[in-house]
C-alpha positions as CSV (number, residue, x, y, z in Angstrom):
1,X,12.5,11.1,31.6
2,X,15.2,10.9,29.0
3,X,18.6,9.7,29.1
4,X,19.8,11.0,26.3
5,X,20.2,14.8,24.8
6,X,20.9,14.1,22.0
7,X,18.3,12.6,19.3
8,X,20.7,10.3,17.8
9,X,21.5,8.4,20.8
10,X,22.1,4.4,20.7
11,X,18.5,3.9,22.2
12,X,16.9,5.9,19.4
13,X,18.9,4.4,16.9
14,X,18.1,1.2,18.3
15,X,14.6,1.4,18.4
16,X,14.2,2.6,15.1
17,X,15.9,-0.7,13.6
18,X,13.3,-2.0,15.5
19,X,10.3,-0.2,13.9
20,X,11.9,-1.3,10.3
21,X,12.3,-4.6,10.7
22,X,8.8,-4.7,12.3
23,X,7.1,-3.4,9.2
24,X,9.6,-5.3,6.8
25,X,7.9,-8.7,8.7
26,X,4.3,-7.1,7.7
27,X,5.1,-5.7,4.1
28,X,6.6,-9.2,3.0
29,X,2.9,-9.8,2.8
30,X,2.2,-7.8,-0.2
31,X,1.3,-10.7,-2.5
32,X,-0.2,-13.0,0.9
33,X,-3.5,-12.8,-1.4
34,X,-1.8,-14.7,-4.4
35,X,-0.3,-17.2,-2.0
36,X,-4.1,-17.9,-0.5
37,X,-5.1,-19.0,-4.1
38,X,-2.4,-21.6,-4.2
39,X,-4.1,-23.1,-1.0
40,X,-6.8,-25.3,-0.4
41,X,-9.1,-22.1,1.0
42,X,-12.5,-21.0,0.0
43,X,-12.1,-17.5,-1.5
44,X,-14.6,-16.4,0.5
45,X,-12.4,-16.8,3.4
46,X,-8.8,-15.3,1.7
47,X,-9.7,-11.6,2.2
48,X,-10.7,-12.2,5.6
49,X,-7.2,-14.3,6.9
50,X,-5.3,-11.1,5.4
51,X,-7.2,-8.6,7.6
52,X,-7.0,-10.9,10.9
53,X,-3.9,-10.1,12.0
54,X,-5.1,-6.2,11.6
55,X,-7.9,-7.0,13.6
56,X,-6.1,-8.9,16.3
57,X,-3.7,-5.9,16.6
58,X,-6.6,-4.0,17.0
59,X,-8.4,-5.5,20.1
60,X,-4.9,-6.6,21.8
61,X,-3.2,-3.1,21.7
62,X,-5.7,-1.2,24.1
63,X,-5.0,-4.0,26.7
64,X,-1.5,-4.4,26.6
65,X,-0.8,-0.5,26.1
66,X,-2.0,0.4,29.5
67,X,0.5,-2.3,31.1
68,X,3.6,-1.1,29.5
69,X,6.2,1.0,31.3
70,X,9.9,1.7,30.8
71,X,10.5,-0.8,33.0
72,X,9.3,-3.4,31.4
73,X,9.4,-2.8,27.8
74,X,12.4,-4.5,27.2
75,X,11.0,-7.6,28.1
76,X,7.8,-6.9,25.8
77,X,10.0,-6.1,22.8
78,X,11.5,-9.4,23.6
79,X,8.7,-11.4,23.8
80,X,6.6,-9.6,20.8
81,X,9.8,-10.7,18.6
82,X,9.8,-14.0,20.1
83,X,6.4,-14.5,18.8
84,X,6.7,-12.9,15.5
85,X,9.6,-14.9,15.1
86,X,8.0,-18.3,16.0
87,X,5.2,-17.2,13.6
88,X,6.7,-16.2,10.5
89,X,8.6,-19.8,10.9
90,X,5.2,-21.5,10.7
91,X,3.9,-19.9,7.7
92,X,6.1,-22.8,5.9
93,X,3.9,-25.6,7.3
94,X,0.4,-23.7,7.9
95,X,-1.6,-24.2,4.2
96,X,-5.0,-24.3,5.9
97,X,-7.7,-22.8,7.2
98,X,-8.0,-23.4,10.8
99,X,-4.0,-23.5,11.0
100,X,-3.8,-19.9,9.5
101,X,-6.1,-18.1,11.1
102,X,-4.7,-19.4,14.7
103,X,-1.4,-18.1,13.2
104,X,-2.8,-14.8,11.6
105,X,-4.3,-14.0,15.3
106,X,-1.4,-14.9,17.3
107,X,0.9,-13.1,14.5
108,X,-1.1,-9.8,15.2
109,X,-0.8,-10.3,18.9
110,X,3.2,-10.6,18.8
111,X,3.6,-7.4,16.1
112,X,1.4,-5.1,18.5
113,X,3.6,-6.4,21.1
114,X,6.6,-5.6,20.0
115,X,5.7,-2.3,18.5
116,X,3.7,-1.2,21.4
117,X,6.7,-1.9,23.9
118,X,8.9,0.1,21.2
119,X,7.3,3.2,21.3
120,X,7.0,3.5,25.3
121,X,10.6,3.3,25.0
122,X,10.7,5.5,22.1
123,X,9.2,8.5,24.6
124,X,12.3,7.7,27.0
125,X,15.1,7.9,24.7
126,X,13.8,10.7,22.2
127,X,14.4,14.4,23.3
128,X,11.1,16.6,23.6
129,X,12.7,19.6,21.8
130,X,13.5,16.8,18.9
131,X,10.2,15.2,18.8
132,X,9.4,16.8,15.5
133,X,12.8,15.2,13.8
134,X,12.1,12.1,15.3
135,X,9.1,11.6,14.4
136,X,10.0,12.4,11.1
137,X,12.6,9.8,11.0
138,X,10.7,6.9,12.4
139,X,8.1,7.6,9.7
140,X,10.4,7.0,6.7
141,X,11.5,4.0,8.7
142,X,8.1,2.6,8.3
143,X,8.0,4.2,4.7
144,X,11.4,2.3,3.5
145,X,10.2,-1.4,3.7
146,X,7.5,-0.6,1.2
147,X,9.9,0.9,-1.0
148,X,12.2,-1.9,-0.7
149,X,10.6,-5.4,-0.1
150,X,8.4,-5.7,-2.5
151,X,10.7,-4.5,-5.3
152,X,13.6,-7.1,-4.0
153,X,10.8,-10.2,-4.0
154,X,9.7,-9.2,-7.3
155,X,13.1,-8.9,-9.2
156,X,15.5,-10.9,-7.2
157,X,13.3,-13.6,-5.5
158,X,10.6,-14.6,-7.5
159,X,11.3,-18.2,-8.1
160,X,11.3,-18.8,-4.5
161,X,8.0,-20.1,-2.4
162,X,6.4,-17.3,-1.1
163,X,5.9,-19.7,2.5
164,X,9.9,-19.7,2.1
165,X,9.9,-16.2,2.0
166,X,8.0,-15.8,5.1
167,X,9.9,-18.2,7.1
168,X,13.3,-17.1,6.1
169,X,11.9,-13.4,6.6
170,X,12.1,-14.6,10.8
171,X,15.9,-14.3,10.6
172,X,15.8,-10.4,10.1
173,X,14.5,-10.8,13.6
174,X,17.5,-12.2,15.2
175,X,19.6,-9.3,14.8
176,X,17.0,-7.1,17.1
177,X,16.8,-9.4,19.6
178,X,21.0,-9.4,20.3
179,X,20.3,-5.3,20.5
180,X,18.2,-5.9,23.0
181,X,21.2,-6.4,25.7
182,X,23.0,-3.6,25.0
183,X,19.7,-1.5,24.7
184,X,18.5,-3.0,28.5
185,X,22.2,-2.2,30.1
186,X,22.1,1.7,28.8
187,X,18.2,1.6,30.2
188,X,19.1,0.3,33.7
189,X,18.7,3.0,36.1
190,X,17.8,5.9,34.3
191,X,14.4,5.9,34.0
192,X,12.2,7.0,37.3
193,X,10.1,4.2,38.2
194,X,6.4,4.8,36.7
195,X,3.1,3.1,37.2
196,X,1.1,1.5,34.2
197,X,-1.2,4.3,32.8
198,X,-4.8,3.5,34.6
199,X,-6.4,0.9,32.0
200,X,-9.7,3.1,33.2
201,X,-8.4,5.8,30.9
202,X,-9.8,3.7,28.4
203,X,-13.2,2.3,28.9
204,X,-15.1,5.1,31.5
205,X,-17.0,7.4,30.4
206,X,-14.4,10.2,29.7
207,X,-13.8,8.1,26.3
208,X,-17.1,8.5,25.1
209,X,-17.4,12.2,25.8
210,X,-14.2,12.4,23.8
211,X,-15.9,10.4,20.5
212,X,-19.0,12.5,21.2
213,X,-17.3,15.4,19.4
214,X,-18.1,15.3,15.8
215,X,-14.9,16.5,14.3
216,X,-13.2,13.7,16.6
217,X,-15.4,10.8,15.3
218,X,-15.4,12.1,11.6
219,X,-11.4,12.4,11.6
220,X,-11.6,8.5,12.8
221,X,-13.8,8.0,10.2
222,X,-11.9,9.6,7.7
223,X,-8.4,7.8,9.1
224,X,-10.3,4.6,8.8
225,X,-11.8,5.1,5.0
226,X,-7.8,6.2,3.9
227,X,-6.5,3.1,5.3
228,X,-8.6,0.6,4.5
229,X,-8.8,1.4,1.2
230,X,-4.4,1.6,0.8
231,X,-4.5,-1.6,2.9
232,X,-6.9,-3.1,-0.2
233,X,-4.9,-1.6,-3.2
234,X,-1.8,-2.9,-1.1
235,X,-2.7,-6.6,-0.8
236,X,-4.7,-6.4,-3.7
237,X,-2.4,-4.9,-6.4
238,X,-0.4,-7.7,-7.1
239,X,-3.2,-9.3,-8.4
240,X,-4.8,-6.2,-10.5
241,X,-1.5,-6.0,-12.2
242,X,-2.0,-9.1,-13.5
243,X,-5.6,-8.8,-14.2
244,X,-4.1,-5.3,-16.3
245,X,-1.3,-7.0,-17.9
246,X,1.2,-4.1,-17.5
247,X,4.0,-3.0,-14.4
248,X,6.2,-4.3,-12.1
249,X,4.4,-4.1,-8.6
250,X,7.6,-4.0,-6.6
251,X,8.6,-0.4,-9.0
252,X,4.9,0.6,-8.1
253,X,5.4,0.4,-4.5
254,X,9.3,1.8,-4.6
255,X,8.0,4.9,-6.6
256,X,5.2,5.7,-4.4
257,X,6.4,5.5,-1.4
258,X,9.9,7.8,-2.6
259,X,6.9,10.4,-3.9
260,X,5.5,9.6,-0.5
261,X,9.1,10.4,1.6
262,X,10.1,13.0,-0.7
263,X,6.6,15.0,-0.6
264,X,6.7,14.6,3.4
265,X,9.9,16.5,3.2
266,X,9.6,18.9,0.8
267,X,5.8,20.3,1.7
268,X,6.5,19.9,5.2
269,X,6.9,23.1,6.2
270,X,3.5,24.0,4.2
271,X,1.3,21.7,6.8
272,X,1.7,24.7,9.7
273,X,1.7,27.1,7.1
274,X,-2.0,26.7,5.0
275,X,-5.3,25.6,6.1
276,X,-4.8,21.6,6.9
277,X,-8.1,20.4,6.5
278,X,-8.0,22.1,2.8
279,X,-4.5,20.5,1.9
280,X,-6.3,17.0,2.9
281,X,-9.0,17.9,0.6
282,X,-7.0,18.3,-1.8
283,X,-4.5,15.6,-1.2
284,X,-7.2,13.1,-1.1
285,X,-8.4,14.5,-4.7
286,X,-5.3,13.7,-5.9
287,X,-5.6,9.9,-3.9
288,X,-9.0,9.7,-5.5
289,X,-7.5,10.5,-8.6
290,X,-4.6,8.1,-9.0
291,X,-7.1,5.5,-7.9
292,X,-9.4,6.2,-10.7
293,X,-7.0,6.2,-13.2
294,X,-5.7,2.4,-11.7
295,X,-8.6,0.9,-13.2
296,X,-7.6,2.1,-17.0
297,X,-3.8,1.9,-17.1
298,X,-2.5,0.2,-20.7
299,X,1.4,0.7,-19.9
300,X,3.9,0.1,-17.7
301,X,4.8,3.9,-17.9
302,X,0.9,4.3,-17.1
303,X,1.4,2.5,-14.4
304,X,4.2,3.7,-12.7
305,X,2.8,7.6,-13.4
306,X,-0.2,6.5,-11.2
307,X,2.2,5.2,-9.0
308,X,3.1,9.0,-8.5
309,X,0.1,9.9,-8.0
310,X,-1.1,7.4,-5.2
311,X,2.1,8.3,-3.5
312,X,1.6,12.1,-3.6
313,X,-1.8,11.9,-2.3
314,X,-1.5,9.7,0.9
315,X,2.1,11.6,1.8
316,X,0.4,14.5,2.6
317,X,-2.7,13.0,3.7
318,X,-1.8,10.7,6.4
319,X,0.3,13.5,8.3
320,X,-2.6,15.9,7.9
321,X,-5.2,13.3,9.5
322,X,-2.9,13.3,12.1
323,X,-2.2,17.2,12.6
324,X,-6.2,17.6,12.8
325,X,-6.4,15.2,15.0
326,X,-4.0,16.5,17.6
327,X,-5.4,19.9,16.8
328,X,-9.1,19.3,17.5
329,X,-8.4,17.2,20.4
330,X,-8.7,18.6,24.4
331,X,-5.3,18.2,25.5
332,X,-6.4,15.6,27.7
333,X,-7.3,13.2,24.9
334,X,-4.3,13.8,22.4
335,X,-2.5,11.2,23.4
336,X,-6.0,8.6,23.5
337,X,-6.8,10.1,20.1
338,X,-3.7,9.3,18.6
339,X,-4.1,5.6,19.6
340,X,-7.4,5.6,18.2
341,X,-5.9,7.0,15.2
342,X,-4.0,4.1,14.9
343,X,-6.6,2.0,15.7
344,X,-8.4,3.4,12.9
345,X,-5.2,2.5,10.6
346,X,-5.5,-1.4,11.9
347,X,-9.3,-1.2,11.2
348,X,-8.7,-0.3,7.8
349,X,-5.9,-3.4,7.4
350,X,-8.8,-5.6,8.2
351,X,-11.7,-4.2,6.4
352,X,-10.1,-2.9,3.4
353,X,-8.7,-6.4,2.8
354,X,-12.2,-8.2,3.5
355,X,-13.9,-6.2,1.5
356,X,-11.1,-6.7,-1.7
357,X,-11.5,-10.5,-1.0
358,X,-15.6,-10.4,-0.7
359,X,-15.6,-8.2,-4.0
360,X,-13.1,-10.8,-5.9
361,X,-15.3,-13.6,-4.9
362,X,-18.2,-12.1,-6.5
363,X,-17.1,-11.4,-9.1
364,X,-16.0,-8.3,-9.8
365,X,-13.0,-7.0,-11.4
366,X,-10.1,-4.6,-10.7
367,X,-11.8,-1.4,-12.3
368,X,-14.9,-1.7,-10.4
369,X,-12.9,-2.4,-7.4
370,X,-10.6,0.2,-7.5
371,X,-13.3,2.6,-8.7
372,X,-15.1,1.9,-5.6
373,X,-11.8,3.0,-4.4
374,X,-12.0,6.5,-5.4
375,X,-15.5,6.8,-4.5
376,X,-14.7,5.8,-0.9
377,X,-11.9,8.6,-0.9
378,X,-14.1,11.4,-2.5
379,X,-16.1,10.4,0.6
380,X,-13.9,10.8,2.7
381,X,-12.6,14.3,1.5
382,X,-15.8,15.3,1.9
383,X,-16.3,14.4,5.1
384,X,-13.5,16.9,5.8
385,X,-15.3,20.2,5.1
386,X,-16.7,21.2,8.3
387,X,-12.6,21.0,9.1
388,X,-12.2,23.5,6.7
389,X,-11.4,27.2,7.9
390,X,-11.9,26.1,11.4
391,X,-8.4,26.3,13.1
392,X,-7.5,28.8,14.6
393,X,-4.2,30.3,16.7
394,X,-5.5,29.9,19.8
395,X,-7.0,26.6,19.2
396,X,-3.4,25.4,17.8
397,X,-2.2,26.2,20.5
């Protein structure tokens, strides 16, 4: 039940101040892999400590998801920043191993947390007939830190300790947690009551008949390949660019993820309009692409023109994953298949970054890497075909 008609109510506002600082408390980790090497850690170990908090995530949000209710997501917001909070604080005194991946765990517990209990609220105080909109909006808020963090530590910041930066990154989370009291009064008796959602929705055997569909597990797999290798050229490309000697990281991540908002806004339209699975294909071609090319830049302008690239091909990419998904699915799973979707997108932040660490500590360097890269995206576009020319009205519908 919503309690709002309107899409731009204060709940909806709220919760999508929420979502922004929650990913500007992840994306301050850009350069995390840089900070590792200033530490007394194995580099054999660096790639995995950036991926744990993924991982954690990962295995924590299909037991807490089934818990969550209107009723009590305020108090899950509230203790998901608590925790995140309490954890960012610690990254100024945790420089080991043993002390970071503790912190790296219970990090990934308090994000998925918080941004669990956010989005059963989001479903209370977002309109049905502006789900669309809404959507849309709560994706460029978890496009904008991207765009904005790195470019600010890079330019305005950089003689300050990157465990400073962490720690003073916990006092963005202040100001949600005072919205929470106004957000919990406007809440108060206008939601039904509603049970949890039966955590046997997600381990009988209904779940595996659902990932017994081909085109089901192959869009996981293909959601999974896409992220984990952005989560590697993420964490990663701090590091390349100084292996390449050329760009400003913080402009590469502020120019692809405007290419990224602005592609999502302008082709939009085109995603209901031409075959999806095609459009991926080709998106992921021009992913591919842009990755490729990574490995050979000379310039800064080289740099930054790549940077246009990556951004145009995971734009349209991500959303199309997503419209397949939702299209191939029985209606009963759609909404289990988008949370394995996301699953899939935590996966990747832990094995994309494991793999980048494992291939540094062998020894190889930033063109092999990134050509891998590609390859692992061609891959996955390929995986795609069977998609292709397959949709039609009815099955839309």
């Amino acid at each position: 039940m919503t309690v709002n008609d309107r899409l731009f109510n204060f709940g909806f506002i709220t919760l999508n101040v929420l979502v922004l600082f929650a990913f500007c408390n992840l994306t301050v980790f850009y350069s995390f892999y840089n900070y590792l090497t200033l530490l007394p850690i194995d580099e054999d170990w660096r790639g995995m400590l950036i991926g744990l908090l993924s991982v954690s995530a990962m295995i924590f949000r299909p037991l807490i998801s089934p818990l969550l209710t209107p009723q009590n997501a305020i108090r899950g917001i509230g203790l998901g920043l608590a925790m995140v909070t309490v954890c960012l604080s610690l990254y100024a005194v945790a420089n080991s191993l043993l002390p970071l991946i503790l912190l790296r765990i219970f990090h990934g517990v308090g994000y998925v947390t918080m941004m669990s209990s956010s989005v059963t609220l989001l479903m209370v105080f977002m309109p049905p007939k502006n789900s669309g909109q809404g959507f849309g909006i709560i994706s460029i808020m978890t496009l904008l830190p991207y765009a904005v963090i790195p470019l600010v530590l890079e330019n305005g910041l950089s003689s300050v300790a990157q465990h400073k930066i962490y720690a003073y990154t916990a006092l963005l989370m202040l100001p949600c947690a005072l919205l929470l009291i106004p957000l919990s009064r406007q809440l108060t008796g206008q939601v039904d009551d509603q049970d949890p959602i039966p955590r046997e929705i997600f381990f009988t055997a209904s779940l595996w008949t659902n990932l017994r569909q081909q085109k089901i597990w192959l869009l996981l797999l293909v959601n999974g390949l896409v992220f984990s290798v952005h989560a590697l050229v993420f964490f990663f490309l701090k590091t390349f660019a100084v292996q390449i000697g050329s760009g400003d990281v913080g402009i590469f991540f502020s120019v692809s993820t405007l290419v990224m908002v602005i592609v999502r806004f302008v082709l939009g339209a085109l995603f209901d309009t031409y075959d999806k699975a095609f459009m991926c294909i080709l998106s992921l071609g021009v992913f591919a692409a842009g990755l490729g090319l990574l490995g050979f830049v000379e310039s800064g302008w080289q740099f930054y023109g790549v940077a246009v690239l990556y951004g145009a091909g995971m734009g349209v990419a991500s959303p199309l994953l997503n419209g397949l998904m939702f299209i191939f699915s029985d209606p009963r799973y759609r909404g289990l298949n988008t949370n394995l979707m996301l699953e899939m997108v935590d996966g990747g932040f832990f094995i994309g970054p494991f793999l980048g660490g494992a291939a540094l500590a062998k020894g190889f360097g930033q063109t092999d890497i990134l050509l891998s890269c590609a390859g692992g995206i061609i891959l996955a576009a390929l995986l795609l075909s069977p998609f292709v020319n397959k949709i039609s009205l009815n099955k839309a519908i």
